[in-house]
N, C-alpha and C positions, 0 to 999 in steps of 0.2 A: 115488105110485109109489115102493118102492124102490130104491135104486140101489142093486146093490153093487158091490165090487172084485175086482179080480183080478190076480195076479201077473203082469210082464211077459216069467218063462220058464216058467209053466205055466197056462194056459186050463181046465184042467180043475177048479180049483175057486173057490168066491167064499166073499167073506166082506160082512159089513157094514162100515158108515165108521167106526163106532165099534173094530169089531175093528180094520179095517187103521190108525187113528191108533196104538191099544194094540199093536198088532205092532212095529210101525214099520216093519219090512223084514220080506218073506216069507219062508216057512222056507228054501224054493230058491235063496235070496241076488236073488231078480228085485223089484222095486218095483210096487208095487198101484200099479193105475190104476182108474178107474170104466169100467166096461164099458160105458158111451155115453157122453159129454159134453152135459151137458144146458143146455137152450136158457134163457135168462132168459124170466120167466113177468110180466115187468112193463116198459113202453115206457120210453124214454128219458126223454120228457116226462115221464113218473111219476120217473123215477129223478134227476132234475136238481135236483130239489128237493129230496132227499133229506137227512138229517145221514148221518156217514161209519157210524156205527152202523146206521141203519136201510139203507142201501145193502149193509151187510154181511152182514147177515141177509135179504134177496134172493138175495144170490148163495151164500152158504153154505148158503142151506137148500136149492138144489137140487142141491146136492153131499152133504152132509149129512144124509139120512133118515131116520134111525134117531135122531136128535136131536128132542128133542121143540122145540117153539116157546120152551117157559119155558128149558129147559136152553140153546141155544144164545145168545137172547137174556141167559141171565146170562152165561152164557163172553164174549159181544160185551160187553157194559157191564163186567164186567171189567178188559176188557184196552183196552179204549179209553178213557180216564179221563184224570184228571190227571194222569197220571205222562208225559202227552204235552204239550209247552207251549204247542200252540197248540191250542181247541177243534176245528176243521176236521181235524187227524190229519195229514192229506196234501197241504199248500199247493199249489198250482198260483204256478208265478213266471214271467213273461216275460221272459228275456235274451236281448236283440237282438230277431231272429226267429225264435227256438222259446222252446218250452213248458217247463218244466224243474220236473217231478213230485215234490218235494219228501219225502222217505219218512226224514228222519232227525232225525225230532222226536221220540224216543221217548227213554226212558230214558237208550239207551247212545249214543246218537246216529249210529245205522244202520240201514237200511234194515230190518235182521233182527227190528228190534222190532216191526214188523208184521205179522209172523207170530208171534214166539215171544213177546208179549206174550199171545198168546189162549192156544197151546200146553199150555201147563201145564193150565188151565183144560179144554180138550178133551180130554186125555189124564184126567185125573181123574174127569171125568164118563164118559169112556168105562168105567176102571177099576168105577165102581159098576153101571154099566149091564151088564159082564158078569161080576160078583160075584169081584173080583179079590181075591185076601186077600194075595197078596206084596207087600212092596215093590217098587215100580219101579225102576229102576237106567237114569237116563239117559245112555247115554254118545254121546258126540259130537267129531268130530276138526273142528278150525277153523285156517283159514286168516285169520284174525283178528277179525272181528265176531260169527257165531253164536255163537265161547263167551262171551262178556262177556253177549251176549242173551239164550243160553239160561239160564247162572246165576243173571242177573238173576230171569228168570222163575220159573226152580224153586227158589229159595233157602227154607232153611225150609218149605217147600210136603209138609205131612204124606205121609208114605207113599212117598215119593219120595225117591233121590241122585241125583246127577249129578255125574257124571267127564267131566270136557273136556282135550283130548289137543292140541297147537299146537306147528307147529315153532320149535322154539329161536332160531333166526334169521331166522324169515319173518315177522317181524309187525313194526308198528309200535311204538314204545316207548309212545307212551299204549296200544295196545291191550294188551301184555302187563300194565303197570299197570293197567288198568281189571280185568284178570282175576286178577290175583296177590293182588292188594288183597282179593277179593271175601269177603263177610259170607256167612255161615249154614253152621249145622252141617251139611247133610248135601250138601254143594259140596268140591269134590277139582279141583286144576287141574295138570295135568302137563305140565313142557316135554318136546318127545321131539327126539333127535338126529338129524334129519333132515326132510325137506318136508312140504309138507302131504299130497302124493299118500300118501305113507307113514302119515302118522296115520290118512288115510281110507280106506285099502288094508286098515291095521291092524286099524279101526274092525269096517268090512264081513267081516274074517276072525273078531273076534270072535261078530260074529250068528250067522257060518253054524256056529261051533264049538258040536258037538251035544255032546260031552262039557263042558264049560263049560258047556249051559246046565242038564246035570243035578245039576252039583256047584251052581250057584246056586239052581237050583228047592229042591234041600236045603236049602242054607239059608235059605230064605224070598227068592229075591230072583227076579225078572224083566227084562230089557232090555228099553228101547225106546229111540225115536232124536230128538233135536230134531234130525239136521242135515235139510237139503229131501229125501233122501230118503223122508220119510215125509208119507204125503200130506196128515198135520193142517198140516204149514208149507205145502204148497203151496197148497191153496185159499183162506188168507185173500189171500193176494199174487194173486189172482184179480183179489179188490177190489176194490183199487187202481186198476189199467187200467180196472175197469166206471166206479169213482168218478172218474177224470180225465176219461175223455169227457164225462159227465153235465156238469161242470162248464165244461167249454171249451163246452158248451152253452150252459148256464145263464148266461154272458158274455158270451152271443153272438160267441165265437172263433171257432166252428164254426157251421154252418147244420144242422138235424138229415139225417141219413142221411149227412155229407159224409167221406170217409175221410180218416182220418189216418197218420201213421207214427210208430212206434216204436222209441227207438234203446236198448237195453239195455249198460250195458257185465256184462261177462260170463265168470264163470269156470267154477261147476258147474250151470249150466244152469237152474236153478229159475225165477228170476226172469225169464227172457225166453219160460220155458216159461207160465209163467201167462201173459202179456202171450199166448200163443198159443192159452190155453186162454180167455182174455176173447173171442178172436176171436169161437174155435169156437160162443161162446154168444149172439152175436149182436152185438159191439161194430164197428161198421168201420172196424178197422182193414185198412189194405194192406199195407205192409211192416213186416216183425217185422225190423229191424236190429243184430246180434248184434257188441258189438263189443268185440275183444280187445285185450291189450297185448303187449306180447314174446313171451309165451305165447302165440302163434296160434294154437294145434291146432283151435280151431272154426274158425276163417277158416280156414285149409288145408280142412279137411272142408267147408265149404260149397263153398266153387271148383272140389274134385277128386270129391267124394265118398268119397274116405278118410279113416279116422281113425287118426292114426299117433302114440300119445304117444312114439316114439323115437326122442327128440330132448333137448338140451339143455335140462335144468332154468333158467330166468333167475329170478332175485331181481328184482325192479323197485320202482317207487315206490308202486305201487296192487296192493299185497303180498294183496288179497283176491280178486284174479284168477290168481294166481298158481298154478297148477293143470294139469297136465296129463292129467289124467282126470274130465271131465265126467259126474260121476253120473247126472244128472236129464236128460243126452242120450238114458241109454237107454229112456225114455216115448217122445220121439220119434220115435225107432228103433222101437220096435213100433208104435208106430202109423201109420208109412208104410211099415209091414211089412203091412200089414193087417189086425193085431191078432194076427199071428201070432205064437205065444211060441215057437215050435219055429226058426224063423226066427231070431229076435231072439236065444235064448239062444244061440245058434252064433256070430253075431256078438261077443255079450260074453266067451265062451269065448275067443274069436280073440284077444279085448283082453287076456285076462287071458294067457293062453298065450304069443303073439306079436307083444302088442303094438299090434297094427293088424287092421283091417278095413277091408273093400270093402265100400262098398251097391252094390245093383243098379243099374241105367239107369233101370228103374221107379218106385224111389223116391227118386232125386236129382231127377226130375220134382216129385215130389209136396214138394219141398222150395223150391217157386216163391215160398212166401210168406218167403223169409227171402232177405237178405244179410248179408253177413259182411263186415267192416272191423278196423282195428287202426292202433294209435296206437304210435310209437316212443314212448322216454322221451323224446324232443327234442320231438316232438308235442305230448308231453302237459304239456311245461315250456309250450310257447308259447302252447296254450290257454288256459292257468291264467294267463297274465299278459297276452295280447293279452285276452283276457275282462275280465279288473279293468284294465286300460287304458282300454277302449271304454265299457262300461257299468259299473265298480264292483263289479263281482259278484266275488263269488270263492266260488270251488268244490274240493272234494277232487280227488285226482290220478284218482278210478275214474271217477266224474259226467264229468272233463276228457277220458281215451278217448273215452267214448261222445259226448263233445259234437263232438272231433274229427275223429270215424267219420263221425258224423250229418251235418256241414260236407263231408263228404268226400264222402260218399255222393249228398246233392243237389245237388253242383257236378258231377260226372260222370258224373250217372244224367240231370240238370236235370229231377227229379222237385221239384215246386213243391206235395207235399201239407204242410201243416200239419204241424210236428214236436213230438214228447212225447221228452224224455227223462227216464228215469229217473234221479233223483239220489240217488244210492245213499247218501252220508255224508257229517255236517259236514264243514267243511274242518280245524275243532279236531281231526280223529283224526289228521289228517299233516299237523302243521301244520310241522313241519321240510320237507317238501316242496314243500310251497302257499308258506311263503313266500321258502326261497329260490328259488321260478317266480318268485316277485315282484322280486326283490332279493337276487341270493346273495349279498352280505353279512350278511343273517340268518343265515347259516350259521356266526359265530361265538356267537351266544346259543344257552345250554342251553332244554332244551323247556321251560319252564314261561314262560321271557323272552320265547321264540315266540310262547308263548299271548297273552301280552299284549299283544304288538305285532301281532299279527292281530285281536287285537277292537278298536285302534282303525285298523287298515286295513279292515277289512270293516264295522266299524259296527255289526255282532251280539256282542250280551252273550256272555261267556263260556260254556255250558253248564255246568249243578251236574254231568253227568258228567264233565266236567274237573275244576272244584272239589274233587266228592267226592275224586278219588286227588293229587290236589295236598301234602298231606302224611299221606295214608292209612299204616296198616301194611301190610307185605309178609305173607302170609298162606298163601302157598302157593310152596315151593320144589321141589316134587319134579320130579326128571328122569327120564328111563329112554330106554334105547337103543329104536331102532323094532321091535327081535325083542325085545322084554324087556314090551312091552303088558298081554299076558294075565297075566304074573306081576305085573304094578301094578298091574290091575285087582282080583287073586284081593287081593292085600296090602290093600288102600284099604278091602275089603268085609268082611275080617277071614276071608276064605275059603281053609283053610289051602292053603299053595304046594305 
């Protein structure tokens, strides 16, 4: 069967998986979704045994149609290689008593390499599949990990740029170096004056600007998107959640058919949406637990059924949640809309217009499988050092939310299922954070002193993506104000202003 997709503010037309990875975003500015979510077509016991590759190709090919066996199987072997340091891809680790999903073995050392490590790869093979002759032009706004992940991925990668857009003061200092630093000619990194909302506001006005994309069509070029708006990142982070239960199996953590819970920490939705899309496809999970830092606006929306970004922007310590416009919320939104796009695009109107929206009574019901939690920054300091006090572990400030939500959540719910959280990133990305949770004393060592003294707190080698920027060149300086985008993107592409 094929699947195709379809926009989440217009029903009226479908495309294939291949088109909607090469789109990235609909013409309408709405996000392709698959017009049914399909069921895993192989049991648990088959999948326990699995490698993380052959797991991936289960669940990607019933997403993925129009892909043949050979094409997506090389995109999997691709991107799942040694550029990850441990063969398994996705460690399973027990701290205390929960699960803790390990996703930040990859190149950049986050979570995002498990998606945009395949990315590029799908996107290219989609390109030939429907006889693409322009250059692609990836552009993408990051709150600090997709850009370091997405570059990584597309660097050098024939037929291809990519422009990544980060605010100035929202990132971690290793992330901005991991990104300024970065290699290959057809890679452009831009700090913008102001949040992430703005890059990604900025991003999403570039898509839908139809004049812009005839002056690029002239010159040979094309958009598309690494950030999760486009559905090639969402379904490999599918996975994942298939690949962790299999294995909490295969341990005997779990008994088969027995539910677990999911605790995601969580800023544009992607990542706890796949955790909801593994659901819908047959994993048992029970609760999908969504959980934020200062930036509540999904804990408020889960509790009230409103979503109101109008409110104070916070800077915090776990700078990749930092977000007050949830993209990948509005998949959800249509589909406890009923798949209604006429519904759903009213709602995003609301957002963009006024800011906020009301759901129904109807579909706050059908939002049973989720709660919503959040960690102060005091929280997320205590987590990170009551944790490496008890058991030694130590974890980043974002993994530290979601462990303190998850703590939160089963002490007051005394829901006693089995817990998975997602560990979004080394603790090397913010290691000025991680270690003064540990000892604010650290806080008089510059970052690289930090490194050092966290690999012998933590007992984990340094990562070679730390190494790499450790004394790298700076490589990319350019700025531009957040209404200044589309003229640094026309500049970067050589597209007269």
């Amino acid at each position: 069967m094929n699947l195709l997709y379809k926009s989440t503010r217009d029903a009226s037309k479908t495309v294939t998986a291949s088109e909607a990875v090469l789109k990235g975003l609909a013409e309408d500015g709405g996000l392709f979704v698959p017009t049914s979510i399909p069921k895993l077509d192989v049991t648990m016991d088959d999948l326990k045994d699995m490698s993380y590759q052959d797991t991936a190709y289960a669940v990607m090919k019933q997403f993925l149609t129009d892909y043949t066996e050979e094409e997506l199987r090389h995109c999997i072997n691709s991107a799942y290689d040694e550029k990850f340091d441990t063969e398994v891809i996705a460690p399973l680790v027990k701290v205390g008593d929960t699960y803790h999903l390990e996703l930040f073995h990859g190149a950049t050392i986050a979570f995002k390499d498990m998606a945009l490590s395949i990315l590029p790869h799908l996107l290219t093979t989609a390109a030939k599949k429907n006889h693409v002759t322009k250059d692609i032009v990836i552009l993408t706004a990051t709150s600090g990990d997709t850009g370091k992940a997405a570059l990584a991925g597309f660097a050098d990668v024939p037929g291809t740029k990519i422009i990544v857009f980060y605010p100035k003061d929202g990132v971690s200092r290793v992330q901005e170096l991991q990104m300024v630093t970065q290699k290959g000619k057809n890679t452009s990194v831009v700090a913008i004056h102001g949040n992430f909302d703005n890059a990604q506001s900025g991003v999403k006005a570039l898509f839908e600007d139809k004049e812009l994309e005839k002056e690029l069509c002239q010159a040979g070029y094309q958009f598309s998107s690494a950030n999760s708006i486009n559905i090639g990142r969402l379904v490999p982070q599918v996975v994942y959640y298939v690949y962790a239960y299999a294995k909490l199996l295969l341990n005997e953590e779990i008994e088969a058919g027995e539910q677990i819970n999911v605790t995601v920490p969580t800023g544009n939705f992607g990542n706890i949406l796949a955790a909801y899309y593994a659901k819908q496809m047959g994993v048992p999970i029970a609760k999908l637990i969504c959980a934020s830092n200062e930036n509540k606006v999904l804990f408020d929306f889960f509790r009230t059924g409103t979503y109101d970004r109008n409110r104070e922007f916070v800077l915090t310590s776990s700078p990749s949640m930092d977000i007050l416009i949830s993209s990948n919320l509005e998949r959800l939104i249509y589909a406890i809309a009923g798949n209604d796009a006429v519904k759903n695009a009213e709602f995003m109107n609301k957002l963009k217009t006024e800011g906020v929206y009301e759901i129904t009574p109807e579909m706050k019901e059908k939002l049973k499988d989720f709660e919503g939690g959040y960690a102060t920054e005091e929280e997320t300091k205590e987590t990170i050092s009551g944790t490496y006090r008890s058991t030694g572990y130590v974890m980043d400030t974002h993994t530290a939310v979601a462990a303190h939500v998850c703590r939160a959540y089963r002490e007051s719910s005394g829901d006693q299922r089995k817990q998975l959280v997602a560990s979004t990133a080394s603790p090397y990305k913010f290691a000025r954070s991680v270690m003064t949770a540990i000892d604010s004393s650290y806080d008089e060592l510059d970052e690289f002193a930090l490194i050092d003294e966290l690999e012998k707190v933590s007992g984990v080698e340094v990562p070679a993506a730390i190494e790499e920027i450790r004394n790298a060149e700076i490589l990319h300086t350019r700025e531009c104000d957040a209404d200044k985008m589309k003229e640094t993107v026309k500049e970067i592409l050589g597209v007269e202003v």
